[in-house]
N, C-alpha and C positions, 0 to 999 in steps of 0.2 A: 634492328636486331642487335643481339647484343655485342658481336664482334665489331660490329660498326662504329659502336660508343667508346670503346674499345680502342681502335684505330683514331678515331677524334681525337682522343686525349693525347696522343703524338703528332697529332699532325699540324700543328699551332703555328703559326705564320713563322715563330721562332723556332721551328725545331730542326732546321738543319737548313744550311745555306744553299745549299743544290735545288732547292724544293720551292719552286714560285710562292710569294706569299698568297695568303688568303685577301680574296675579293669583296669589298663590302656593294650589297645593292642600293636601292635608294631610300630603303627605310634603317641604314645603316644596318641590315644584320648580316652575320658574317657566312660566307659560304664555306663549307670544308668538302674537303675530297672525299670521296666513299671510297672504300674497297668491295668492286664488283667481281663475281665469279662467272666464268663460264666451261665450254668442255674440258680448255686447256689444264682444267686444273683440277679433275678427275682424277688422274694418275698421282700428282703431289697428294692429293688424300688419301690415295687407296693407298701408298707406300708408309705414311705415316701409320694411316690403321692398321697396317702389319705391323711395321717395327712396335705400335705402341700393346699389340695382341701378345705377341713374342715378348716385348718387356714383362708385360703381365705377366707369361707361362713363368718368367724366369723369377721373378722377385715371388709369384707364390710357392717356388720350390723353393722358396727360403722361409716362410711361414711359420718353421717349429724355430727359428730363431726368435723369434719374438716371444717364447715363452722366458726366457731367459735362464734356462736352469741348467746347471750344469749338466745332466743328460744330453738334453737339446743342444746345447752348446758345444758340450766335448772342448777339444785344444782352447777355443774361440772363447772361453770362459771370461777370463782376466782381460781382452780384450772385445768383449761383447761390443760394448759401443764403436768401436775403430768399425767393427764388422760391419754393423748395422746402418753406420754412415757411409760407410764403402758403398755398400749394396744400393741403397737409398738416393746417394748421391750421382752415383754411375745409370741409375734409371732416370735419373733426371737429366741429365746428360744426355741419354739417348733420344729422350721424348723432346730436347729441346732444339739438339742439332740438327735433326732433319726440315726444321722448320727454315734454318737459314740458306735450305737448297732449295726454297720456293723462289724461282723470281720474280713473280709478281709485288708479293709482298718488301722484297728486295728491292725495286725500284721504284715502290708507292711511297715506303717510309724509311728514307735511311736510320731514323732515331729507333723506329723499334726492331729495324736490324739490329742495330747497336745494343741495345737493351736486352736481346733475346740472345744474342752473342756474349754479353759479359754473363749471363746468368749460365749461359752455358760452361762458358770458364771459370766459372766459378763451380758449379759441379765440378769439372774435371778438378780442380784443386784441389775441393775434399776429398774425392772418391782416390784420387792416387796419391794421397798425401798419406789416408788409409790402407791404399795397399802394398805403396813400400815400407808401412810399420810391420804389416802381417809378412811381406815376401822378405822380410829380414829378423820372422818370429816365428810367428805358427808352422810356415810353409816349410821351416827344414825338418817338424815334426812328420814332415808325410815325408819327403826326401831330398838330396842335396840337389837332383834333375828338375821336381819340382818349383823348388824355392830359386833358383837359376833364371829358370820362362816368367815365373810370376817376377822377379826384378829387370828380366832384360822387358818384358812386355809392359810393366811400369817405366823405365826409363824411356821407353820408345813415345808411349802415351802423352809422358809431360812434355819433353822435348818436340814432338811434330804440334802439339798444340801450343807453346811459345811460342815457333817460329811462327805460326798461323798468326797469331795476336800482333808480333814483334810488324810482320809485313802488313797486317792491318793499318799501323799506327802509321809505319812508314807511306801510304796509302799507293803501298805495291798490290795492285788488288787482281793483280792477275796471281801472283805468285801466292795471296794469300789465298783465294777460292781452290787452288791445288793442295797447301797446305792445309787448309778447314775438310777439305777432303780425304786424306791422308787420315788427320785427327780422328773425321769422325769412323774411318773405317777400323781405327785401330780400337774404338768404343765399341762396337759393333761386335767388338772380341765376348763382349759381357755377352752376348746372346749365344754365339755362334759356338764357341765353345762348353756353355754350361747345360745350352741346348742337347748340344752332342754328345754330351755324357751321359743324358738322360736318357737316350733311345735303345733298344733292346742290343740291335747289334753292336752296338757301342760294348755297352755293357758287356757280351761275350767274348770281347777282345782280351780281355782280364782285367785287373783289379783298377782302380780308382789310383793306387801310386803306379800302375805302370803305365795307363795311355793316357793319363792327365798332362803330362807335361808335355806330349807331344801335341794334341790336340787344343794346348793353351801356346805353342808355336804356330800352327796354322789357323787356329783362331783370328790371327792381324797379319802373320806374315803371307799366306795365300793371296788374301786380298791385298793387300799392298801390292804384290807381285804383277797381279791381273790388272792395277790399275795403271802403273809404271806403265806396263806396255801398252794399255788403250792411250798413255798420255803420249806415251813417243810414238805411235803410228798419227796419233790426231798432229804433230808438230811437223811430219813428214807431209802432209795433204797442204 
């Protein structure tokens, strides 16, 4: 299969010192590990094909950006591309973090942990490198509360996902699997809020400058909130 061939290509006698080498039989040919599936790993799927359905809904409601034209555009004009790598980047972000909460794959291949982890931070780099250009451009064109959530929720973004990488390297991996957690719910904001703006009741709250900023606060701060405290009741057990 093809994830199989996939998984081989990392998993080479050399690819991380934690990981037994590979065994030669007696006609010297080399044995590799497979990565086997079973129920436990129903749920890691079904969460992925949400978050990646929900990525979807959201990057197609951005669709008439790609026509590039001033209409379609509006403010976002003169910085089209910032946008469109924003957008582009933060979906890839999404699609790739939830992958580092499988542990299976976690503790089959540390290397393509590692590989699927730098790609991931390396999204996050573009995509919020792009929207503290927009949250200190476009976003005071909608208003000064707007432009405020979209810098404080880019500041929170880069920052929880440093420290995740900084306690990586350190190979504090307790403290980093909380902070990759942290990261990726504050990624999760791309859904959760642009989501929410689309739904009718949303929408009869009133205008797009009045309940955007608040709904781009609970976007990551809700969730952050709800997770602190599953993390201090689990440290209390």
């Amino acid at each position: 299969m093809a994830y199989r061939i996939f998984i081989r290509l990392f998993t080479r006698p050399s690819a991380c010192k934690n990981f037994a080498p590979a065994k030669f039989n007696s006609t010297h040919t080399m044995k590799y590990k497979t990565l086997s599936l079973d129920r436990t790993d129903v749920v890691p799927f079904v969460l992925w094909a949400i978050v990646a359905f929900l990525t979807w809904l959201f990057m197609h409601s951005a669709d008439h950006y790609l026509t590039l034209t001033p209409e379609a555009l509006g403010k976002y004009f003169n910085l089209r591309w910032v946008l469109i790598s924003h957008i582009t980047a933060g979906g890839g972000a999404l699609l790739l973090g939830l992958i580092q909460f499988w542990p299976k794959l976690r503790n089959f291949s540390y290397k393509v942990h590692r590989i699927i982890g730098i790609l991931y931070l390396l999204a996050i780099l573009v995509s919020s490198i792009c929207a503290v250009i927009l949250a200190f451009t476009t976003a005071y064109k909608v208003n000064w509360a707007y432009a405020f959530s979209v810098q404080v929720w880019a500041f929170v973004w880069i920052s929880s996902t440093a420290i995740a990488y900084y306690t990586a390297i350190k190979k504090k991996f307790t403290q980093h699997r909380q902070w990759m957690t942290r990261s990726y719910l504050v990624t999760l904001a791309f859904i959760i809020s642009g989501l929410s703006l689309q739904t009718p009741y949303v929408k009869s709250l009133g205008s797009f400058e009045d309940i955007s900023p608040s709904l781009f606060w609970m976007g990551w701060a809700v969730p952050l909130f709800v997770y602190e405290i599953l993390l201090s009741r689990k440290a209390k057990v």
